[in-house]
N, C-alpha and C positions, 0 to 999 in steps of 0.2 A: 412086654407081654406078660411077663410074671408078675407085675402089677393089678392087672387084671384080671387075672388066669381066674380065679374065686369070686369072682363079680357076675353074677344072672345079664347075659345080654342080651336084649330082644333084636327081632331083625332088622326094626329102624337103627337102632345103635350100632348092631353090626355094618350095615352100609357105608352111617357118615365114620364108624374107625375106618374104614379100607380107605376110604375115599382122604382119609388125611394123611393114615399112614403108610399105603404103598407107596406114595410118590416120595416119600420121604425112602424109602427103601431102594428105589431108581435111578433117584439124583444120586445116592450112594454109589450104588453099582455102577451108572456111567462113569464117574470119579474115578474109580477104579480100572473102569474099561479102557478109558481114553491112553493112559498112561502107559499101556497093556500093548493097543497095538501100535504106539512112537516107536516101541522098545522091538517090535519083531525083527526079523529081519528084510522089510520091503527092499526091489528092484533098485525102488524109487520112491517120490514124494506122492505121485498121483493115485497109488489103490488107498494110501494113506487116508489122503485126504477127501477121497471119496467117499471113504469111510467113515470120516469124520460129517462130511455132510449130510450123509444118512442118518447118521444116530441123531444131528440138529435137528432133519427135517422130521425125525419120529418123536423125537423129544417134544418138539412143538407139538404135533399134533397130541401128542398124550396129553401135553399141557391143555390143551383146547377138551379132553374127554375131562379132566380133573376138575375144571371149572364148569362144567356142564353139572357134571354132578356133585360139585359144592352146593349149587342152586339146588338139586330137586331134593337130599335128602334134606330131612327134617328135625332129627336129632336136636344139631347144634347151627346156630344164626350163624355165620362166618361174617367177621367185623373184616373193616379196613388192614389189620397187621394180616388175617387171615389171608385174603387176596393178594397182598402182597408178597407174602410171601409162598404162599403155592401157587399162584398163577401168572403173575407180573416181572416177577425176578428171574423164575426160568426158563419164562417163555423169553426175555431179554439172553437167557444163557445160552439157550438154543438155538435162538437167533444167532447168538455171535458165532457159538460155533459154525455154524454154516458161513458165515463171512470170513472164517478163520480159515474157514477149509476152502474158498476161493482163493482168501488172500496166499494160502501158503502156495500155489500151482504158480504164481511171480515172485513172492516177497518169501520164502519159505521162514526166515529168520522170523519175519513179522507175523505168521501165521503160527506159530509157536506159541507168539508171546500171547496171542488171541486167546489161542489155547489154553493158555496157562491162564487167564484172566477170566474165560469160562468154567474152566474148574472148577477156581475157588470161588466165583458166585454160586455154585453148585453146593460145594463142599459147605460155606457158610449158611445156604438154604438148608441142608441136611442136616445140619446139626443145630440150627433155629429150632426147625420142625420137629425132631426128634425130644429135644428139649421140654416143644410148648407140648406135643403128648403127655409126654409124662408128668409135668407139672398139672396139667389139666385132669390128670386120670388121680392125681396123690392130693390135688388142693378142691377141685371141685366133686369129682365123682369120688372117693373115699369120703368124703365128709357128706356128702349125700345118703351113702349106704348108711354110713353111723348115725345119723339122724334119723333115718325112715325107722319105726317100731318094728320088731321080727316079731 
């Protein structure tokens, strides 16, 4: 953001930034969340894992609003690497987690490992995304501004 911070944005730009970088911000924060409630003190495995299948099945569905509006805003074309990796990879992560959070209510052992295998497709989305931001905002949009005449 302090890349940006001095850059004139209109409100088509502003759309497609949100639309790239909150979910980049989400994938984060469930990272952090998932690991958050292993660690409470539950009963048991099953509010656990309930819990984890809620956050899949909202995860996904966000994934379904992020691809929506990849298409409508206008900004920026979103290629192949684009898709895949804001829509393809976590909707795969959120899938799993929810399979994770079946599996663990028999296999709990196995439903960890689930766990732990959604995360870090999470965590490696996050830090992709985070990434191709800021290279995008310092290689193509800085070199934009210093090109255009003031």
């Amino acid at each position: 953001m302090t890349l940006i911070a001095t850059t004139p944005i209109t409100g088509r730009e502003t759309r497609a930034s949100g639309t790239f970088s909150t979910p980049t911000v989400v994938h984060f924060a469930v990272v952090l969340f998932l690991p958050a409630s292993v660690s409470a003190p539950w009963q048991g495995m099953a509010p656990v894992t309930v819990l984890w299948g809620l956050v899949g099945l909202g995860g996904a569905g966000f994934v379904v609003l992020v691809a929506r509006e990849m298409r409508l805003q206008t900004t920026y074309q979103p290629v192949l690497e684009d898709w895949l990796f804001h829509v393809l990879l976590p909707l795969v992560a959120y899938a799993g987690l929810v399979g994770a959070a079946l599996m663990a209510f028999s296999q709990p052992r196995q439903g960890m490992f689930g766990l732990g295998a959604t995360e870090l497709i999470l965590l490696f989305v996050g830090i992709h995304n985070a990434w191709d931001i800021v290279t995008y905002h310092v290689f193509v949009k800085r070199l934009e501004q210093m090109d255009t005449p003031r």
